[in-house]
C-alpha positions as CSV (number, residue, x, y, z in Angstrom):
1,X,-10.9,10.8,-17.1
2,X,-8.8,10.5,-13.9
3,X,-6.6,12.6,-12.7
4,X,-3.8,11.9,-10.3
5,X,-1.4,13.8,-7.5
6,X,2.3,13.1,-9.1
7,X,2.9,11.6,-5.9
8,X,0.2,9.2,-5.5
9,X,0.9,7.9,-9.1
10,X,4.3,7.6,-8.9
11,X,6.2,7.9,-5.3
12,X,9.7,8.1,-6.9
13,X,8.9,10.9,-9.3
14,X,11.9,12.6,-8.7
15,X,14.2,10.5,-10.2
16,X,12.4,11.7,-13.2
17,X,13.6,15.4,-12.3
18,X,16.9,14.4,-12.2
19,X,16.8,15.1,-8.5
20,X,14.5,18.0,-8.9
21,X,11.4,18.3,-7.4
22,X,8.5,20.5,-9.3
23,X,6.8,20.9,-6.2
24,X,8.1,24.3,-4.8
25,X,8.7,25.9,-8.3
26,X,8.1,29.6,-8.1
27,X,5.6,30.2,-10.7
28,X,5.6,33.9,-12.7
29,X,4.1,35.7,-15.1
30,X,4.9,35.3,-18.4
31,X,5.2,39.1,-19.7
32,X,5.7,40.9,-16.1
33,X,8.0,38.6,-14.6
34,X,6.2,39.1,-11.4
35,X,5.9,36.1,-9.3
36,X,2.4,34.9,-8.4
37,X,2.2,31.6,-6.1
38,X,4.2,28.5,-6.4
39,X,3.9,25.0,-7.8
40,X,1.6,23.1,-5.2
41,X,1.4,19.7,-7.0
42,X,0.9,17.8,-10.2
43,X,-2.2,15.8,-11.6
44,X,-1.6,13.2,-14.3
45,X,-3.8,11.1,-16.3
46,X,-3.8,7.2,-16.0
47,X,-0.8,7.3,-18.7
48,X,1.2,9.4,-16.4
49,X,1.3,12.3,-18.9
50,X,1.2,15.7,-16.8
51,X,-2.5,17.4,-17.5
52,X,-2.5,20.2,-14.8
53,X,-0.1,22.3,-12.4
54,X,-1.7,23.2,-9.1
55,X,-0.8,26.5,-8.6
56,X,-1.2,28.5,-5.1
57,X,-1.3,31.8,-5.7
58,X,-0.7,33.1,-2.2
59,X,1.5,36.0,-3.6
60,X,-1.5,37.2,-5.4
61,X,-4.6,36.0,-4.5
62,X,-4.4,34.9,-0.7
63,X,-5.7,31.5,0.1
64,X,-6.6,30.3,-3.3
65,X,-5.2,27.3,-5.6
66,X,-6.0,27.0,-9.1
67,X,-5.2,24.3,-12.1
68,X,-2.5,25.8,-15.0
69,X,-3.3,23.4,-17.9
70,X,0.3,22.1,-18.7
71,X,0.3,23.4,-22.2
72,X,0.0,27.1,-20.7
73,X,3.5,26.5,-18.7
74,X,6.9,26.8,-19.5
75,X,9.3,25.0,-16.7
76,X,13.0,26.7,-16.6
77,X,14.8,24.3,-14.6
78,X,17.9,26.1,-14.4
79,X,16.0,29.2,-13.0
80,X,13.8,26.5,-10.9
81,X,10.9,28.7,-12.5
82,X,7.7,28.0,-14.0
83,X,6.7,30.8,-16.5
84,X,2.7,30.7,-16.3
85,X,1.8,32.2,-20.2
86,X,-1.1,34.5,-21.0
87,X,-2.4,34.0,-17.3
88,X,-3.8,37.4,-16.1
89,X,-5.1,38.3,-12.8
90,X,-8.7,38.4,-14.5
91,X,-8.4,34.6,-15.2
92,X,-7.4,33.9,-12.0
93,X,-10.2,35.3,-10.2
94,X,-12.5,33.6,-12.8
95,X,-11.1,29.8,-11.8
96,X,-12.7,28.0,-10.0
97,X,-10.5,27.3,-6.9
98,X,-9.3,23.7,-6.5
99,X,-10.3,21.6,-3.4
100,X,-7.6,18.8,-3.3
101,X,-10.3,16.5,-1.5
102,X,-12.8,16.6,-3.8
103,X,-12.4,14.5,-7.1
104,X,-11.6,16.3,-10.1
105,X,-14.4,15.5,-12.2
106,X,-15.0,16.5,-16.0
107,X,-17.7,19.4,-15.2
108,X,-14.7,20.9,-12.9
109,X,-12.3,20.7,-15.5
110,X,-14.7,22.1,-18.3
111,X,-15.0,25.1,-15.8
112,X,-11.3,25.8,-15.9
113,X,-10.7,24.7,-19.1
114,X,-14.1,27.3,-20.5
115,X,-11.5,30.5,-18.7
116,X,-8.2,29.5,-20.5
117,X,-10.1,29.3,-23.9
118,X,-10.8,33.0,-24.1
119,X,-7.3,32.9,-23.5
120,X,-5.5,34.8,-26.8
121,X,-1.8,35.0,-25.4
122,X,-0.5,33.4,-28.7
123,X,-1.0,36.6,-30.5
124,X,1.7,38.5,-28.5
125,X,4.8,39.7,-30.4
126,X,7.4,37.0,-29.0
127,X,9.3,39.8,-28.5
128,X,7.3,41.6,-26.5
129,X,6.5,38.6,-24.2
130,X,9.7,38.9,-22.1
131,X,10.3,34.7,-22.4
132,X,13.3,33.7,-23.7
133,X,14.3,34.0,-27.2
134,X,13.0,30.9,-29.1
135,X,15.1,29.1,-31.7
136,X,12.1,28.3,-34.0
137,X,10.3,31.2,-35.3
138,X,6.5,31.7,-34.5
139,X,4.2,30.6,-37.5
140,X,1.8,33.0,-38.0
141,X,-0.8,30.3,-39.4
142,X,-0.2,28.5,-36.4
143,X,-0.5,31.4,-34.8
144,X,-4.3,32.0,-36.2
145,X,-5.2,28.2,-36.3
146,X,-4.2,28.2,-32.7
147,X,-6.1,31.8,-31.5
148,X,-9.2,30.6,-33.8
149,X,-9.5,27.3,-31.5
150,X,-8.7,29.0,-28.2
151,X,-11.6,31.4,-29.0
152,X,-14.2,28.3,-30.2
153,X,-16.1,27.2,-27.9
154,X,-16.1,23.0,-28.3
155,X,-18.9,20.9,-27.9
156,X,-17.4,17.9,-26.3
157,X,-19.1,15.2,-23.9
158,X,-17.4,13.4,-21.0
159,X,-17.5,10.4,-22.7
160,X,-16.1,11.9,-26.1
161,X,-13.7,14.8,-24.7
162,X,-9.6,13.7,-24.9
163,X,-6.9,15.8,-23.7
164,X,-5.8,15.7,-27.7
165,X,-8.3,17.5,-29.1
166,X,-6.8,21.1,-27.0
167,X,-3.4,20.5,-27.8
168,X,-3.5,24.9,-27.0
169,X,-4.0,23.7,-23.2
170,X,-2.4,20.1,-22.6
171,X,0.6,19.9,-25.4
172,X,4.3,20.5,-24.1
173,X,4.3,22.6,-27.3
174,X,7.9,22.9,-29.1
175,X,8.2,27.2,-27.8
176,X,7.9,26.6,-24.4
177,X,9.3,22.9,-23.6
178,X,12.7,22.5,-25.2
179,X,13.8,19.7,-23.1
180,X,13.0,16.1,-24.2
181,X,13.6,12.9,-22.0
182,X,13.7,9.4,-22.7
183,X,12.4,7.2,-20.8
184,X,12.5,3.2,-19.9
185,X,10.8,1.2,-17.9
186,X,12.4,-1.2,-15.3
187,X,11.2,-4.1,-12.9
188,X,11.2,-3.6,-9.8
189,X,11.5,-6.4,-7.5
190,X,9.6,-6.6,-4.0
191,X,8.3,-8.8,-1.6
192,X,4.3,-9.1,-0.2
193,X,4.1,-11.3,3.0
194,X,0.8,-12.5,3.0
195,X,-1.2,-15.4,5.4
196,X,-1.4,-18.3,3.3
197,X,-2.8,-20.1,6.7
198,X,-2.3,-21.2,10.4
199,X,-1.9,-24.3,12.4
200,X,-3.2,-24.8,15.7
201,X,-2.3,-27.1,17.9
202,X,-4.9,-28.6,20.6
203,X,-5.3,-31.4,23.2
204,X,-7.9,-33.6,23.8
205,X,-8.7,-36.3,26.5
206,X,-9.0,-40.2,25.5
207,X,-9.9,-42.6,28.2
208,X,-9.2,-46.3,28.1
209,X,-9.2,-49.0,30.5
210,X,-6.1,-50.1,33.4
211,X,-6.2,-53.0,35.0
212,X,-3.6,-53.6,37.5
213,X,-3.3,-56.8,39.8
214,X,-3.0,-56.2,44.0
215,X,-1.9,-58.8,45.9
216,X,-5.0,-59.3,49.4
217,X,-4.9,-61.6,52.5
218,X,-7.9,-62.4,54.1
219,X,-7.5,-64.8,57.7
220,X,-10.2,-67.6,58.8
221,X,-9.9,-69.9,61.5
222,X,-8.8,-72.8,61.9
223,X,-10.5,-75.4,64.7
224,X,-8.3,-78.5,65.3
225,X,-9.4,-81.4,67.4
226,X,-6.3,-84.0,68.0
227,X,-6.7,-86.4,71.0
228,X,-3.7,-85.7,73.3
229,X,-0.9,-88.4,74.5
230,X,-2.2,-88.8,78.1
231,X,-5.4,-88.9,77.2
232,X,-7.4,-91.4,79.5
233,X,-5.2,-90.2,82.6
234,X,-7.1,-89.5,85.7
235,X,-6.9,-85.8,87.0
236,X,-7.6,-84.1,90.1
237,X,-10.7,-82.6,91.0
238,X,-8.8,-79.2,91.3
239,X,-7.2,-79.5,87.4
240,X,-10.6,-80.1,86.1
241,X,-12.0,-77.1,84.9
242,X,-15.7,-77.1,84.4
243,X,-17.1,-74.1,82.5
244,X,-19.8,-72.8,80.4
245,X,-19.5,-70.0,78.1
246,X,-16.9,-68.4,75.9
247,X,-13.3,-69.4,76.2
248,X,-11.4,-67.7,73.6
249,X,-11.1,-64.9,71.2
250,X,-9.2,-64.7,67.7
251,X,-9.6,-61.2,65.5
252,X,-10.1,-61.9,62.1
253,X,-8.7,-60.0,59.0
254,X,-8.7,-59.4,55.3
255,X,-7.2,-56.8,53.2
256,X,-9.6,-54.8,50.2
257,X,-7.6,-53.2,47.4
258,X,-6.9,-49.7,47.3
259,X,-6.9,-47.8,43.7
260,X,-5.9,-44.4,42.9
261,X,-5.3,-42.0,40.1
262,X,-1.9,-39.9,39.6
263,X,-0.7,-37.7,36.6
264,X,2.2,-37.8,35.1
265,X,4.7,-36.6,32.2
266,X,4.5,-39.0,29.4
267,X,5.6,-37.1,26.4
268,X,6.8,-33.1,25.6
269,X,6.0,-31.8,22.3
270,X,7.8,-28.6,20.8
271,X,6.2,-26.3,18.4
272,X,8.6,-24.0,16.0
273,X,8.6,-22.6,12.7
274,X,10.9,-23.5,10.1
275,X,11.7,-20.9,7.2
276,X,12.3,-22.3,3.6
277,X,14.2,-20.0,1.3
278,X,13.9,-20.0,-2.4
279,X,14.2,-18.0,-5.5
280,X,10.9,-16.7,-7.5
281,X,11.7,-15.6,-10.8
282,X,9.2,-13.2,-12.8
283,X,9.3,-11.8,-16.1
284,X,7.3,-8.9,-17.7
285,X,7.5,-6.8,-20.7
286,X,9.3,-3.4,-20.4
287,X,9.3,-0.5,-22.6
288,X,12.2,2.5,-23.6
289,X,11.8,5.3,-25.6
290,X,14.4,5.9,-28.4
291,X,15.1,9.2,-30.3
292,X,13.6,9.3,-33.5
293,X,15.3,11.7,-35.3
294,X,13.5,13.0,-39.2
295,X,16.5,15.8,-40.7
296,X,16.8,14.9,-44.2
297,X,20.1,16.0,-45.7
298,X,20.8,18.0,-42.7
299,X,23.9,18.1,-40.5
300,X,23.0,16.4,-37.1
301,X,25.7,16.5,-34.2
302,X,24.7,14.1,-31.1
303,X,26.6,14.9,-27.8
């Protein structure tokens, strides 16, 4: 069976309280009044139902924390006390100490449970416990049923033990618990935000091809023979100009294309999120306790 701190099984436990917080509780002797540690934490069972007080009992045994079954506690809230009944010093020193990080495992519990069954304190006079007066007398066949279990030693396994079968230890018995709540369960709405994905956003490089047209000039030359008007007319000796060789000289040019590459801004993308509101409705089954009340022919008043 698992056990649970109160805290780490329910994180708004105090509501439960009314406010109140156990943790902190002064916890005393039942018959001596004396006060012998204080109320270091809870452990429930998967149902929530309390199972164990830890109890440190620094005002009595330095240094050392012990379990105090629920059924062998009465809480007083209006003294903020929790009465721990038929716990002696003897059994204290007999528990095994409890190690909050290690699990709590049913060989562990069997230890503390095998201390509080030699445990006889429902044999004491009521009166002579020092508790407060109870409204509903003692049975003493109860009384005998109950001391005959506490001394028996059961044979249980972990597989067949339940909480149930020591109501003596684990049941918020009607002497020692007189207050009764009701409960009810509500929903409580919340929000997860969770990755359902990512985009990413890349570049890549296509290539295609450009053709663009340049306008060249390339120069020849151009040899133009036309026979003059005065041709036929005698000349002197001194205009005629016999001569070998070169003449003249024209430079010849062309122009080649030139191409080049340049970069520029063709398009500008923006990336941004966007966020889309809506309402998610859930439903689930929720439970409430309602008094059940079995007084046949009796006068009940209900404030």
């Amino acid at each position: 069976m698992v056990l649970y701190k109160l805290e780490d099984f329910e994180p708004d436990y105090r509501n439960s309280f009314e406010g109140k917080d156990i943790k902190g509780l002064g916890v005393y002797t039942e018959r001596t009044d004396e006060k012998i540690g204080t109320v270091h934490d809870a452990l429930v069972d998967e149902k929530g139902n309390f199972r164990y007080l830890v109890v440190d009992l620094g005002f009595w045994i330095f240094g050392k924390k012990v379990l105090l079954p629920i059924g062998r506690s009465r809480i007083d809230y209006n003294t903020d006390r929790v009465y721990a009944l038929g716990l002696t010093r003897e059994q204290a020193e007999e528990l095994p100490e409890f190690n909050e990080r290690l699990t709590t495992d049913y060989n562990y519990e069997e230890q503390v449970r095998g201390v509080y069954r030699g445990s006889d304190y429902r044999t004491t006079p009521l009166e002579a416990s020092g508790s407060v007066e109870s409204p509903t007398p003692v049975d003493s066949t109860e009384v005998e049923r109950r001391t005959s279990t506490a001394r028996t030693t059961p044979t249980y396994t972990p597989d067949t033990y339940s909480y149930e079968h020591e109501p003596d230890l684990f049941d918020l018995n009607e002497r020692d618990h007189q207050t009764l709540r009701l409960y009810q369960e509500r929903l409580i709405a919340s929000k997860n935000r969770r990755k359902v994905g990512e985009v990413a956003v890349g570049k890549h490089v296509e290539t295609e091809t450009a053709r663009v047209s340049v306008p060249v000039e390339r120069e020849h030359v151009v040899i133009e023979r036309v026979t003059p008007e005065n041709a036929g007319r005698a000349v002197s000796p001194r205009e005629a100009n016999f001569r070998e060789g070169e003449v003249a000289r024209m430079e010849i040019h062309e122009e080649t294309p030139e191409v080049r590459k340049e970069a520029f801004v063709r398009e500008q993308v923006n990336i941004k999120k966007v966020v889309e509101q809506d309402t998610v409705e859930t439903q689930d089954t929720v439970r409430r306790e309602e008094l059940d009340i079995n007084a046949p022919n009796l006068p009940i008043e209900e404030r």
